[in-house]
N, C-alpha and C positions, 0 to 999 in steps of 0.2 A: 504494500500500500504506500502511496506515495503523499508526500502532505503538501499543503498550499502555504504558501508564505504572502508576507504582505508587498503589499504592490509599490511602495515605496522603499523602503531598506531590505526586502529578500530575506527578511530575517523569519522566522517560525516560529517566534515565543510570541504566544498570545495572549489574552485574558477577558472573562467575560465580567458581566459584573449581576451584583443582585441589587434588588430597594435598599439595605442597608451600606451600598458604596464597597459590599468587602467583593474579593478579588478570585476569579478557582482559572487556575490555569491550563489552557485545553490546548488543542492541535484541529485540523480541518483536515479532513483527508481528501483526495483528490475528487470523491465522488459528493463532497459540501456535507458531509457528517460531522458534527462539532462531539469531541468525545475529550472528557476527563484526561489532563494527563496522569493522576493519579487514579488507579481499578476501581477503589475503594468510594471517588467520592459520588456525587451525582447534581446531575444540572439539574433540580429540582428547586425552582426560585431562578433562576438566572435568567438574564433575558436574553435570548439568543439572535435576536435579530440586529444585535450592534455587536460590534468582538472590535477588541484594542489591544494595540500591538506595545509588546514589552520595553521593545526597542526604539522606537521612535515614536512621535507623536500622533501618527495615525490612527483612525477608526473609522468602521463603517458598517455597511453588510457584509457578512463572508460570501456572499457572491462576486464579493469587487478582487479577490483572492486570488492569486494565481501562484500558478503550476512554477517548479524552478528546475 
């Protein structure tokens, strides 16, 4: 499986966020599935239609995502 990276710095650290501002760190994989980078945790609360990238100042839809 391949993962998407952000469209401005190429980087793969992501993050989504929930109503309380905290932070769970995911990946996109090629076919636009947002998945936990930890097993254990769960996107339950998070709003998945905005994803922010670690490394730089961007965000948006993981649609805008691309292939590296």
């Amino acid at each position: 499986m391949r993962k998407m990276v952000c469209p401005q710095c190429k980087v793969g650290a992501l993050f989504v966020k929930n109503e309380q501002g905290e932070r769970l760190a995911v990946y996109v994989s090629d076919k636009g599935e947002i998945v936990p980078k930890e097993a254990t945790a769960s996107l339950e609360g998070y709003d998945l239609s905005d994803i922010y990238c670690f490394s730089c100042s961007w965000h948006g839809n993981p649609k805008r995502l691309v292939k590296y």
